[in-house]
Structures are given as C-alpha cells and as structure tokens.
LOMAR-848391 format. One record per residue (C-alpha): residue in one letter; x, y, z. Coordinates in steps of 0.1 Angstrom, whole numbers. Last residue first. Example, Ala and Ser with C-alpha at 12.3 -4.5 7.8 and 13.67 -1.06 7.14 Angstrom:
<rs>
 type    px    py    pz
    s   137   -11    71
    a   123   -45    78
</rs>
This chain:
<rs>
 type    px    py    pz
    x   -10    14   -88
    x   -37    37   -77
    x   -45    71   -89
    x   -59   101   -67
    x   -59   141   -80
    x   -45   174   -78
    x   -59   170   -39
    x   -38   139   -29
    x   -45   104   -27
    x   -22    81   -38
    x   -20    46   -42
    x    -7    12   -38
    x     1   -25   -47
    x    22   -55   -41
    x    11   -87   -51
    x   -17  -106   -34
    x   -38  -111   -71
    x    -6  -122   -84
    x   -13  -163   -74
    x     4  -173   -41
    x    43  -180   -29
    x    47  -146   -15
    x     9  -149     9
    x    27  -164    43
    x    53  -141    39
    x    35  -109    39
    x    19   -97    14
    x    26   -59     2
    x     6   -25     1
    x    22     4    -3
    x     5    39     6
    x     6    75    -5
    x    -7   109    15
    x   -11   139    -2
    x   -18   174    19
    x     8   182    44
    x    35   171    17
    x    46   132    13
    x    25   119    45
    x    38    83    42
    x    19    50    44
    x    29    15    42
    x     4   -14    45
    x    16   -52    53
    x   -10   -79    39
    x   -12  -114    51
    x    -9  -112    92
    x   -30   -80    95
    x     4   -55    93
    x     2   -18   101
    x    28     9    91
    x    29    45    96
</rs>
C-alpha cells in the first residue's frame, strides 16, 4: 500500500498475517528541509511495536 499527501509518502507491507511495517519519507518538496521530515517508520506486530 502506498499513499502520498504532497510532503510525506507512507509505505506499508503486511510482513506475516499479523505484523504490519511502514516507511515514511518526504517527498521532494520537503528533501532540502531540516531532519525533523526525514525518513522514518514502524512496526506493529503482536510480540511487540517499535518505531524507527
């Protein structure tokens, strides 16, 4: 799945029928501003959720 707002693009995947991760990058129009828009993500699965 993938959805896009204009400044942030989101990535999911369903890694197993239970745990789902997701990547979240800027877009273009955010690269060239301060680290608080670079990439990011996290997992949620039932063993336990941690972002990165």
């Amino acid at each position: 799945m993938r959805f896009e707002n204009g400044y942030l693009g989101t990535q999911c995947a369903a890694i197993d029928e239970s745990t789902l991760a997701c990547r979240i990058v800027p877009t273009d129009s955010l690269r060239d501003q301060p680290d608080k828009y670079s990439e990011h993500g996290f997992v949620i699965a039932p063993d336990g959720n941690w972002g990165f």
